[in-house]
C-alpha positions in Angstrom: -274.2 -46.2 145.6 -273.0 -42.9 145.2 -271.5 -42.7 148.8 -269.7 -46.4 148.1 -268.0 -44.7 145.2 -266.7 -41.8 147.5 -265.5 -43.8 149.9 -263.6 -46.0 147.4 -262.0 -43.2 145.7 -260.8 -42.2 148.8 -259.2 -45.5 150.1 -257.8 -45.4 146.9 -256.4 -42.2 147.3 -255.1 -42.6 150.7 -253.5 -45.8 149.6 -251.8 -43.5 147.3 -250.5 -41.1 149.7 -249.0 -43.9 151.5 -247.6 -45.4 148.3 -245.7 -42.6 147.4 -244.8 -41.4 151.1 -243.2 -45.5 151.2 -241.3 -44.9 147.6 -239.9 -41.4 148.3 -238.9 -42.9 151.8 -236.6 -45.5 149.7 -239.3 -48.1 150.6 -241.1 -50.4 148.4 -244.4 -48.8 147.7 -246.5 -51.6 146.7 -245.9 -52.4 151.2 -248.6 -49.7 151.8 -251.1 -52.3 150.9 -249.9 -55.7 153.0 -251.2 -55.3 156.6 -248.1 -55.5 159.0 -245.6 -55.2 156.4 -247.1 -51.9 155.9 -246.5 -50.9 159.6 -242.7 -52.3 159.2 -242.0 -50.2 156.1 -243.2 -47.0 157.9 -241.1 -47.8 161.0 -238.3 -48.5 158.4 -238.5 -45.5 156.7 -238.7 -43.4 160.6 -235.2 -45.1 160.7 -236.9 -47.3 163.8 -236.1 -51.1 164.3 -238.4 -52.9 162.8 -238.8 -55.4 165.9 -241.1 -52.5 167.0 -244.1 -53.9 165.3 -244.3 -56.7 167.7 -245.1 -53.1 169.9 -248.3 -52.6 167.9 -249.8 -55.3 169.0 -250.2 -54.2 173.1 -252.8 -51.7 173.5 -252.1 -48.5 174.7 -248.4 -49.0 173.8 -249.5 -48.7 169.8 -250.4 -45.4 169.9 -247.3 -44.1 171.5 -245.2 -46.1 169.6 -247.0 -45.0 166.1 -246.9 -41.7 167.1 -243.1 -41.8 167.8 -243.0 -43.7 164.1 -244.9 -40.6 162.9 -242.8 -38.3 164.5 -239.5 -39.9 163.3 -240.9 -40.3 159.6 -241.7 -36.2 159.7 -238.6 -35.2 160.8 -236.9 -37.3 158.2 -239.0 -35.7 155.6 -237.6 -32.3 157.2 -241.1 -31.6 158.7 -242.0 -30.2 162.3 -243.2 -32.1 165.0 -246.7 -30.1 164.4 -246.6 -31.8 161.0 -246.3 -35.2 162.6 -249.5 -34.0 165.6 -251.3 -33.5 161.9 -249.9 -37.0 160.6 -251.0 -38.7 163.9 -255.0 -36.9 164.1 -255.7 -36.1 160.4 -253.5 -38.3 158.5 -256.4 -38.5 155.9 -254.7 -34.8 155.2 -251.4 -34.8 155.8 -250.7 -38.0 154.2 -251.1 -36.8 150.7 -249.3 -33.7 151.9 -246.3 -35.2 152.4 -247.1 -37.4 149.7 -248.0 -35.0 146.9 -246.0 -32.3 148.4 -242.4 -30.5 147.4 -240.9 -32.6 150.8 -238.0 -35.2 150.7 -237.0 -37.6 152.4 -233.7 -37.0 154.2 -234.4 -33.3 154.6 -233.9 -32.5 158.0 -233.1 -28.4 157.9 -236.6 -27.8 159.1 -236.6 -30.2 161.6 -232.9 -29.2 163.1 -234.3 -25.6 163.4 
């Protein structure tokens, strides 16, 4: 019982993260919680086409292509591309860190330097 409850809370949480990362991306928030759309709102807010979630459905080619997504969406938030390697193998913590965090969107001096 008491591990259901931790694992809720932290779906919940991670929904969250993504919530706010959508809504400080200029995105609609409540997105983070449709499957697909969800995946179209983060290519959105990487500035990506959005015809590139027909790409998540071939294997293989997913994992590159959300990883360039992930990369894209950092460097818009003026992160480095270390930030996005975090976003692609722990996104459980650097979700809310971009989330919770002082970044914002269209900040790109980090990034540029």
């Amino acid at each position: 019982m008491l591990a259901s409850l931790i694992a809720l809370a932290l779906v919940v949480f991670i929904i969250a993260s993504f919530w706010i990362v959508l809504a400080k991306a200029g995105q609609p928030g409540w997105g983070s919680i449709i499957p697909i759309f969800n995946v179209y709102c983060f290519c959105k807010a990487a500035g990506k086409p959005g015809w590139w979630v027909l790409l998540m459905f071939i294997p293989l080619v997913n994992v590159v292509i959300w990883f360039l997504v992930l990369m894209a969406l950092s460097e818009n938030f003026g992160k480095s591309a270390a930030f996005a390697v975090g976003l692609f193998f722990l996104g459980i913590i650097f979700f809310p860190i971009l989330a919770f965090g002082d970044a914002q969107y269209g900040n790109r001096s980090l990034a540029a330097a």
